[in-house]
DRENTOR-388221 format. One record per atom (N, C-alpha, C): chain; residue in three letters; z, y, x. Coordinates in pm, whole numbers. Atoms other than C-alpha are relative to their C-alpha. Layout:
<nodes>
NODE   c     r       zz       yy       xx
NODE   A   ALA        Z        Y        X
...
</nodes>
This chain:
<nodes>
NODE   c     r       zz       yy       xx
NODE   A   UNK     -111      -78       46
NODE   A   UNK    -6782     4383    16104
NODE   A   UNK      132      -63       41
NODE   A   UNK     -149       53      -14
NODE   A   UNK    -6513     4125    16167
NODE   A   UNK       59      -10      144
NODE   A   UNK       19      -52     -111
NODE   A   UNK    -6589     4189    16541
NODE   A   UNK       52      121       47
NODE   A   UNK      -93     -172      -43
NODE   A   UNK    -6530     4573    16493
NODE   A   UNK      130      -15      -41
NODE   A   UNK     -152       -5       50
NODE   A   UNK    -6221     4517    16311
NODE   A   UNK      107      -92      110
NODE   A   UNK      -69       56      -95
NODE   A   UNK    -6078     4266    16592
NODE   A   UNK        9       80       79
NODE   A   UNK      -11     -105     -118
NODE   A   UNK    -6166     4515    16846
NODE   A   UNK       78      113      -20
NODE   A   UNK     -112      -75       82
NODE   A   UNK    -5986     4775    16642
NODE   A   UNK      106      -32       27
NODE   A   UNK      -68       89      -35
NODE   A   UNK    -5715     4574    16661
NODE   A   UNK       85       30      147
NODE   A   UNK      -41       73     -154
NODE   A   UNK    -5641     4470    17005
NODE   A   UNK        0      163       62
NODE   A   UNK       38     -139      -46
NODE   A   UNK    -5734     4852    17108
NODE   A   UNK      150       33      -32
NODE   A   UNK     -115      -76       80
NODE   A   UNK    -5443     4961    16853
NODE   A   UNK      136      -72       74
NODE   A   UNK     -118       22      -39
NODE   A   UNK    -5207     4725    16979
NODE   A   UNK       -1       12      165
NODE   A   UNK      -33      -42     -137
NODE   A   UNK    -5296     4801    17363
NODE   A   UNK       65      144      -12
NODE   A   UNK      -34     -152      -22
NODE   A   UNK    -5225     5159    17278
NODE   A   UNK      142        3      -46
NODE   A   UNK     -140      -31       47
NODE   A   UNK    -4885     5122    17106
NODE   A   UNK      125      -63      114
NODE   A   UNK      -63       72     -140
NODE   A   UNK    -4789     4831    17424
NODE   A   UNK       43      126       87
NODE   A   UNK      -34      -67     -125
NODE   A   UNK    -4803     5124    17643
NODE   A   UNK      122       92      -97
NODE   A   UNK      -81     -159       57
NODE   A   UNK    -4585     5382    17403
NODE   A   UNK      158     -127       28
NODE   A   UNK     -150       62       69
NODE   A   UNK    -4299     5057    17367
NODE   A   UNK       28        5      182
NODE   A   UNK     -100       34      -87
NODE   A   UNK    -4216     5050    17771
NODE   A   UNK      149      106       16
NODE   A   UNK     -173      -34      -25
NODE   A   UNK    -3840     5101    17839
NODE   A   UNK        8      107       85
NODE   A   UNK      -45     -127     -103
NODE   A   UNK    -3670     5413    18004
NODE   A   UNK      133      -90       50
NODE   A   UNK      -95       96      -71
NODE   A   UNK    -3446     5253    18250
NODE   A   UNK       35      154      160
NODE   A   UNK      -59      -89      -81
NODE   A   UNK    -3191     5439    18475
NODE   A   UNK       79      -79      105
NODE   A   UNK      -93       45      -94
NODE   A   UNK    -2998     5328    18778
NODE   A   UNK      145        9       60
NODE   A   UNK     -120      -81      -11
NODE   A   UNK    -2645     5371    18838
NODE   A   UNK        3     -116      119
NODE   A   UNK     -105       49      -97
NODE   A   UNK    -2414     5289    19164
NODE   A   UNK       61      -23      -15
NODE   A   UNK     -101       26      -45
NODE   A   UNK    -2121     5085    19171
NODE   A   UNK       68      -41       88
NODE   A   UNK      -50       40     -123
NODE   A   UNK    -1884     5031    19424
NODE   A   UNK      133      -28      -19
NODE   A   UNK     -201      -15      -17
NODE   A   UNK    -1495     4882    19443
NODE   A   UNK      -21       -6      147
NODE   A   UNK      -37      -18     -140
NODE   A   UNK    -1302     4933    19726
NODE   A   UNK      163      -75        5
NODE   A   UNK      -84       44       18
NODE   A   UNK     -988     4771    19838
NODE   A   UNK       89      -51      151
NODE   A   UNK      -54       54     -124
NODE   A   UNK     -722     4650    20092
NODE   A   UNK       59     -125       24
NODE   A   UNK      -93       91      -33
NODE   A   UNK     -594     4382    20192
NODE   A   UNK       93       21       86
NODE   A   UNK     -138      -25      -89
NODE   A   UNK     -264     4384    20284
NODE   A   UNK       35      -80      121
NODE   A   UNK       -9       88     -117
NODE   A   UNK     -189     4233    20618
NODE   A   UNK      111      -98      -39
NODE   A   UNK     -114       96        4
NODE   A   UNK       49     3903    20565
NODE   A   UNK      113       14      106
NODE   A   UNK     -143        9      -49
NODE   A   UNK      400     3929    20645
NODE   A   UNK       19      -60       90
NODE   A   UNK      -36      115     -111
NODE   A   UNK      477     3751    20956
NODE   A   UNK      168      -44       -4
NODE   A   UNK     -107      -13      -39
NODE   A   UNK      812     3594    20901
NODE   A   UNK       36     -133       24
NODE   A   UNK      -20      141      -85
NODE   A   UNK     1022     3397    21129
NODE   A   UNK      183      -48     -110
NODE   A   UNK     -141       23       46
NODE   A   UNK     1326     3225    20942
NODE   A   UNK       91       35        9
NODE   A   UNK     -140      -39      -45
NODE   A   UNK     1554     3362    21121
NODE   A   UNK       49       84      -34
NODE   A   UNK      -10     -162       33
NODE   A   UNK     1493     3729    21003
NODE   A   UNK      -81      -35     -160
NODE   A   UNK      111       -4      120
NODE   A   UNK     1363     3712    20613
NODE   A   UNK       16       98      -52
NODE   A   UNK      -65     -115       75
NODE   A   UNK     1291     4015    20486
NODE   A   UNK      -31       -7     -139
NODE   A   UNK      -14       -4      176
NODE   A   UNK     1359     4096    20114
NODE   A   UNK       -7       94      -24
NODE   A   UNK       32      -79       45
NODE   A   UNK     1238     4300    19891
NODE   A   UNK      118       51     -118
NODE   A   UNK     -104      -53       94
NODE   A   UNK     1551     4505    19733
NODE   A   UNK       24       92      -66
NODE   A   UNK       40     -113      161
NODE   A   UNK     1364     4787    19478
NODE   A   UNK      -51      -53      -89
NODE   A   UNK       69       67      118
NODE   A   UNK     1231     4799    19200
NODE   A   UNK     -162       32       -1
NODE   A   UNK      169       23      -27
NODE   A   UNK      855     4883    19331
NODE   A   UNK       15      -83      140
NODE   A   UNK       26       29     -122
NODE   A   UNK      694     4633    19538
NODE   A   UNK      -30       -5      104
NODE   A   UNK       32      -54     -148
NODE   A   UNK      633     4662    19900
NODE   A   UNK     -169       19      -22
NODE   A   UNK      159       -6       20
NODE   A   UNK      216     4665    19808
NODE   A   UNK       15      115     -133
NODE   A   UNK       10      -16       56
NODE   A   UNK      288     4845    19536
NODE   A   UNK       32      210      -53
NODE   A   UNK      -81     -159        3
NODE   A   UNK      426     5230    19579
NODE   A   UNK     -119       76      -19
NODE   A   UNK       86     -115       36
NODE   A   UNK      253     5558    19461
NODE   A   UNK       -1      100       55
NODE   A   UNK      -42     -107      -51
NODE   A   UNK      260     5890    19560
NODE   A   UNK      -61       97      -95
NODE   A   UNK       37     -138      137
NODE   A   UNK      196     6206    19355
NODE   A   UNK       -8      131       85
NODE   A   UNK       78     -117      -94
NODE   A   UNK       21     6503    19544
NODE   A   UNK      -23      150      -91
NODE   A   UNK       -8     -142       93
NODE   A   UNK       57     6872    19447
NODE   A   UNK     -122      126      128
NODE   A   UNK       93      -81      -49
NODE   A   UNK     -208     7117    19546
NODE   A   UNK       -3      186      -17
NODE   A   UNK      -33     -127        7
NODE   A   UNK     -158     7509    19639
NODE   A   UNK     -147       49      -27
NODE   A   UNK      110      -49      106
NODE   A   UNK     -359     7697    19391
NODE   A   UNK      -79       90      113
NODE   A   UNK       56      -79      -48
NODE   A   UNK     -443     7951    19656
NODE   A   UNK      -90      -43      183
NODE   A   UNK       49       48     -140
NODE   A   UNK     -505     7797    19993
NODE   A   UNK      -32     -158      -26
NODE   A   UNK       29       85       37
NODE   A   UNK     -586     7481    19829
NODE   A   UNK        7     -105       85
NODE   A   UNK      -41       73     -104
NODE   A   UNK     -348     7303    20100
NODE   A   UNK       41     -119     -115
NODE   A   UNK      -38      121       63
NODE   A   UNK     -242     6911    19964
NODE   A   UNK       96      -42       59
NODE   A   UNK     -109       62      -76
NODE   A   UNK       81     6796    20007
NODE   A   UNK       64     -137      -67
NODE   A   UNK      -35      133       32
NODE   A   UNK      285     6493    19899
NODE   A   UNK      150       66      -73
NODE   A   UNK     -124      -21       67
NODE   A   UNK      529     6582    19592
NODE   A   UNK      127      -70      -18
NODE   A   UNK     -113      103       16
NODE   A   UNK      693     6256    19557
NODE   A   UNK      -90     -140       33
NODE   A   UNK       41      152      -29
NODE   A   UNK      667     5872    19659
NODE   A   UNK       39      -74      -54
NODE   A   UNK      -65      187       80
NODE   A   UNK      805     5535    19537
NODE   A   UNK       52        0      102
NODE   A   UNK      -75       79     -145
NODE   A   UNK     1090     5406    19750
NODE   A   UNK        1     -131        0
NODE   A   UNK       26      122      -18
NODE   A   UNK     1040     5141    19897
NODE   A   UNK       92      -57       90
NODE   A   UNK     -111       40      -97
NODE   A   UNK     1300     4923    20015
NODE   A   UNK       -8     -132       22
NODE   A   UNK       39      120      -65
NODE   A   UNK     1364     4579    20229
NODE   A   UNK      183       -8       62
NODE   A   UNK     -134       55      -80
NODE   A   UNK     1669     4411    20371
NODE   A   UNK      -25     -114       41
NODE   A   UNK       48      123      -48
NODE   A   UNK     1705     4152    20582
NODE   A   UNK       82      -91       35
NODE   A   UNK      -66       88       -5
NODE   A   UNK     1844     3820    20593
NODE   A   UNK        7     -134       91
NODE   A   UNK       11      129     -118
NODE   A   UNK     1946     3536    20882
NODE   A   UNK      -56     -120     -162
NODE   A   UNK       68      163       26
NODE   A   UNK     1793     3148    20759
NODE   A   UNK      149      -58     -114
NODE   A   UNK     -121       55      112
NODE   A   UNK     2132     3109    20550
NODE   A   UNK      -21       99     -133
NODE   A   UNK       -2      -76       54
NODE   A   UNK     2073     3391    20355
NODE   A   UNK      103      120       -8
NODE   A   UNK     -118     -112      -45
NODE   A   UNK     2365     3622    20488
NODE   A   UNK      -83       77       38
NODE   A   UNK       26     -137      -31
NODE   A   UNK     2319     4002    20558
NODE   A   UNK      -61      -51      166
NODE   A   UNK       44      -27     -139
NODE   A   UNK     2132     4034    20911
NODE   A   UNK       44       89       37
NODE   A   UNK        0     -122      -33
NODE   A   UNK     2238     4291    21123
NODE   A   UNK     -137       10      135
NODE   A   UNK      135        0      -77
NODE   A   UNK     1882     4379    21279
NODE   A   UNK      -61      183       59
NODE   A   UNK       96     -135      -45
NODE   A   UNK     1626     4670    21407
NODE   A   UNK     -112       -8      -36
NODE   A   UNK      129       -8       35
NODE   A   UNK     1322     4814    21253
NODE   A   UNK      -43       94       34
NODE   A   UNK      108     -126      -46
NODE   A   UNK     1043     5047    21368
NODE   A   UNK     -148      -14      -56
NODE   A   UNK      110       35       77
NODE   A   UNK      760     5181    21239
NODE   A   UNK      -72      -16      128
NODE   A   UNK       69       19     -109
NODE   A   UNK      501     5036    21478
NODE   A   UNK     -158       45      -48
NODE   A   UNK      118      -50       24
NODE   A   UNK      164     5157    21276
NODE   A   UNK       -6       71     -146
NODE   A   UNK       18      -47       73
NODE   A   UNK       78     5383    21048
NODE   A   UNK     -165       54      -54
NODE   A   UNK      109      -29       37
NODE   A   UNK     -277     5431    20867
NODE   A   UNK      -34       50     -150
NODE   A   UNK        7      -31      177
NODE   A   UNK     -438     5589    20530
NODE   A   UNK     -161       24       19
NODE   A   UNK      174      -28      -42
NODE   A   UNK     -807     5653    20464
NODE   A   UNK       48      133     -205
NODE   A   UNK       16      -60      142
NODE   A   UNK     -882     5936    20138
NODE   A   UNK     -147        4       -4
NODE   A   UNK      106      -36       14
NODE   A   UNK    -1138     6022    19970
NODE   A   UNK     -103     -160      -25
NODE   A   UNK       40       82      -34
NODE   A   UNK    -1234     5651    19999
NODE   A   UNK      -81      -44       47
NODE   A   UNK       30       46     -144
NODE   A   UNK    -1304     5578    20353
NODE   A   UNK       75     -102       18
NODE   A   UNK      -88      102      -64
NODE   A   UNK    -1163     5313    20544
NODE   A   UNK       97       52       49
NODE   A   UNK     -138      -31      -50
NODE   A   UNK     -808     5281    20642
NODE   A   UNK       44       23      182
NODE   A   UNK       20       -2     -164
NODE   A   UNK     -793     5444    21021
NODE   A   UNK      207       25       51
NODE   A   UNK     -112      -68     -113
NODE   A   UNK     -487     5575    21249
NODE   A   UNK       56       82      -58
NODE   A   UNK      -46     -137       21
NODE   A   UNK     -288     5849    21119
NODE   A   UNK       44       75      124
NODE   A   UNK      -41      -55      -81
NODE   A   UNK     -310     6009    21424
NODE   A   UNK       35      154       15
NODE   A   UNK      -90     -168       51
NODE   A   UNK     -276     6397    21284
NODE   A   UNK      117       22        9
NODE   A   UNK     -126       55       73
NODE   A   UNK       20     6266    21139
NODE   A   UNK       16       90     -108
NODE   A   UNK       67      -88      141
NODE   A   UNK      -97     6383    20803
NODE   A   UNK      159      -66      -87
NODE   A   UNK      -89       59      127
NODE   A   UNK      187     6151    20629
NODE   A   UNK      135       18      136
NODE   A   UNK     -155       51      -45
NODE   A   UNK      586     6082    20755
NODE   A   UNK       43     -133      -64
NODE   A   UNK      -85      127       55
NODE   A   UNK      769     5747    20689
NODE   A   UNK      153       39       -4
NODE   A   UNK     -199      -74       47
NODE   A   UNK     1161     5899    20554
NODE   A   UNK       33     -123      -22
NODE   A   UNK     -130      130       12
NODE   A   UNK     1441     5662    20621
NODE   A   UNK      163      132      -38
NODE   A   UNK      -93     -116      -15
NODE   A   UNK     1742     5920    20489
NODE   A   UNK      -18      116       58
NODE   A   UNK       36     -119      -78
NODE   A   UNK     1569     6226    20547
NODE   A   UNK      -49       13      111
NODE   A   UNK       12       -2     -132
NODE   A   UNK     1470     6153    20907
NODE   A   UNK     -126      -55       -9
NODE   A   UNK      163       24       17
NODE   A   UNK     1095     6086    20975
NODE   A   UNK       26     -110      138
NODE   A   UNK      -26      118      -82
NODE   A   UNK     1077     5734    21126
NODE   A   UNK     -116       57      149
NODE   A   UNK       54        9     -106
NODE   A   UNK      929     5738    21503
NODE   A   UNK      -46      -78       46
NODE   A   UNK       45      151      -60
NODE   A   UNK      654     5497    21600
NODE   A   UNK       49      -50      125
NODE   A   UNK      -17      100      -94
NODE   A   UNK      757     5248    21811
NODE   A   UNK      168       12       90
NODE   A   UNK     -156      -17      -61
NODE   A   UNK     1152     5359    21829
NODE   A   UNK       50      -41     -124
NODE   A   UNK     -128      110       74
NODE   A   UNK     1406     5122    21697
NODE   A   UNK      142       74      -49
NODE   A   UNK     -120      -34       61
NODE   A   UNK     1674     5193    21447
NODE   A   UNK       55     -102      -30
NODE   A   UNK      -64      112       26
NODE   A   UNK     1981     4953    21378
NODE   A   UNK       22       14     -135
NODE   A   UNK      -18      -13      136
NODE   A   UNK     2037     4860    21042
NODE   A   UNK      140     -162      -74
NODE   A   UNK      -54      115       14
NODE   A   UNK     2272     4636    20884
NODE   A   UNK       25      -18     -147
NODE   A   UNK      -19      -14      121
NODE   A   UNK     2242     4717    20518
NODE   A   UNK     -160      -27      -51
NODE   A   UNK      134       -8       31
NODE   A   UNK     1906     4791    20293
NODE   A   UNK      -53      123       62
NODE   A   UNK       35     -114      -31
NODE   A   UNK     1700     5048    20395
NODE   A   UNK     -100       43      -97
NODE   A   UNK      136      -96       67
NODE   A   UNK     1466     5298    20208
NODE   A   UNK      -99       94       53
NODE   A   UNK      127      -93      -54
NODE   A   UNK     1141     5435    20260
NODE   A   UNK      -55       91      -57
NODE   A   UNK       75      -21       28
NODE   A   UNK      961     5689    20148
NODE   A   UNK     -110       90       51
NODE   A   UNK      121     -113      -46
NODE   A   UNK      653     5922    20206
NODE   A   UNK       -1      133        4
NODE   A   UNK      -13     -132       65
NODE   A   UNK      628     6304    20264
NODE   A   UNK     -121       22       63
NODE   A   UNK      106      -78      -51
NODE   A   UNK      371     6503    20418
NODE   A   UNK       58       28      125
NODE   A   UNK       38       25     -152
NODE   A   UNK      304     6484    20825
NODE   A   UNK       17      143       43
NODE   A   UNK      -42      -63      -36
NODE   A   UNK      391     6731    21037
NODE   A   UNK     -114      134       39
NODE   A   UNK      135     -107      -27
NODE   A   UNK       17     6870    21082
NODE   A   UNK       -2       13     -159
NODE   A   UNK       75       34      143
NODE   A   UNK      -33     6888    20708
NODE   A   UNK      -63     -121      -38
NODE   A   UNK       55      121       29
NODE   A   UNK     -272     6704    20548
NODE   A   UNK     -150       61      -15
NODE   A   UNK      146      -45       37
NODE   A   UNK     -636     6855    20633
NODE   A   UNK      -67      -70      -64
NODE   A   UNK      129       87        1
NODE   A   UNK     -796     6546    20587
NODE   A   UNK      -28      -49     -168
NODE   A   UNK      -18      -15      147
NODE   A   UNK     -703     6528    20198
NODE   A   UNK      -55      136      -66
NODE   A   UNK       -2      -98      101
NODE   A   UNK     -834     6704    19945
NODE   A   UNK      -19      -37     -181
NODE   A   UNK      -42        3      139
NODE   A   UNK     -795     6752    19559
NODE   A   UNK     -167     -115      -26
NODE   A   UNK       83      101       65
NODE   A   UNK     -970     6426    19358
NODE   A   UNK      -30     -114      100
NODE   A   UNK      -15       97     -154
NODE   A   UNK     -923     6236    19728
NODE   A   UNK       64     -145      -74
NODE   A   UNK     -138      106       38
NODE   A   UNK     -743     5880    19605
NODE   A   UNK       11      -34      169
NODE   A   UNK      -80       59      -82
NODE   A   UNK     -530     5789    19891
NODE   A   UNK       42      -91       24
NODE   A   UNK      -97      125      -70
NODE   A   UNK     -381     5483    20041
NODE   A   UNK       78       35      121
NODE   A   UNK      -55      -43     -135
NODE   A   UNK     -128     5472    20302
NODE   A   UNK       76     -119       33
NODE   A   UNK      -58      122      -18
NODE   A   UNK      -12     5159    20485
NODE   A   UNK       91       -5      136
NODE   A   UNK      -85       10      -97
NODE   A   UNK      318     5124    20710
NODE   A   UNK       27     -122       49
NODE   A   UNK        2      172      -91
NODE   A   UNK      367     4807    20965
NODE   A   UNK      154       38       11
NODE   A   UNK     -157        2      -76
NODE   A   UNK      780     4777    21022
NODE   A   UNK      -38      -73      101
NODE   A   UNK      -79      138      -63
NODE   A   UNK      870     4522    21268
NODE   A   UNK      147       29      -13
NODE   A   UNK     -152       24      -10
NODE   A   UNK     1188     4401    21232
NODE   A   UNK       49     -133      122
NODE   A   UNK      -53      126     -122
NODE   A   UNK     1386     4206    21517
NODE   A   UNK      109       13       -8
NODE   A   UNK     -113       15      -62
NODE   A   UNK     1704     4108    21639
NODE   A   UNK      107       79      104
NODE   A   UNK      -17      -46     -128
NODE   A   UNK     1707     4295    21912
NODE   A   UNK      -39      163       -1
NODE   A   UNK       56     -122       -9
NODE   A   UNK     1626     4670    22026
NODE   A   UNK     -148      -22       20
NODE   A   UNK      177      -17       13
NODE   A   UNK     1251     4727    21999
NODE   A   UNK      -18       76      118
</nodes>
């Protein structure tokens, strides 16, 4: 009897072992992120940061047409820079945008070769790789590119990263 009752037993608790395994689910995470390319600067030219958002740090705010469900760029952060000779006096210098990239949707950061975005210096949409003189601060901000912006769409997060160079000289 004390045989059947062990066997009993061990039976009862194999059968309840199988009822206790776990329900287990899998989720995906993923960050994503940029690194900002380091500043290259030569003493001679220092540039300074003269807003109140930081140069890594600007937003943009995107408005979406209810009907053609085109994406455009409502507003940006300005972003501004001035630049200073090795004493710390005003420079009078030249900057151009020399690259422009964004990735949405979160992809990697490619080419804006559409030209889905603009870089605004006073209304005027900066021109890669043509030099403007400056001898004050300047401001930047973002609008929407001259093709639109196919490559965006609503719930997309965006990045968008502009290269100046600044020199001495005409670019």
């Amino acid at each position: 009897m004390k045989n059947v009752f062990k066997i009993a037993t061990i039976s009862a608790l194999v059968m309840l072992a199988g009822n206790a395994v776990a329900v287990e689910s899998t989720g995906n995470f993923q960050w994503t992120g940029t690194v900002a390319a380091a500043n290259v600067i030569d003493p001679e030219l220092v540039i300074v940061d003269t807003g109140t958002v930081g140069h890594n740090d600007g937003t943009l705010t995107f408005a979406v047409d209810e009907t053609t469900k085109a994406v455009t760029v409502s507003s940006s952060s300005e972003l501004s820079f001035n630049v200073e000779d090795s004493t710390g006096a005003q420079a009078n210098y030249f900057y151009a945008l020399t690259n422009l990239k964004f990735s949405s949707g979160g992809g990697l950061l490619g080419e804006d070769t559409a030209e889905e975005f603009s870089v605004m210096v006073d209304s005027s949409a900066l021109v890669k790789n043509t030099s403007t003189a400056a001898a004050e601060s300047v401001i930047m901000t973002l609008e929407t590119g001259a093709s639109g912006m196919p490559s965006v769409a609503e719930g997309d997060e965006v990045v968008v990263q502009a290269t100046v160079l600044i020199s001495d000289a005409a670019i």
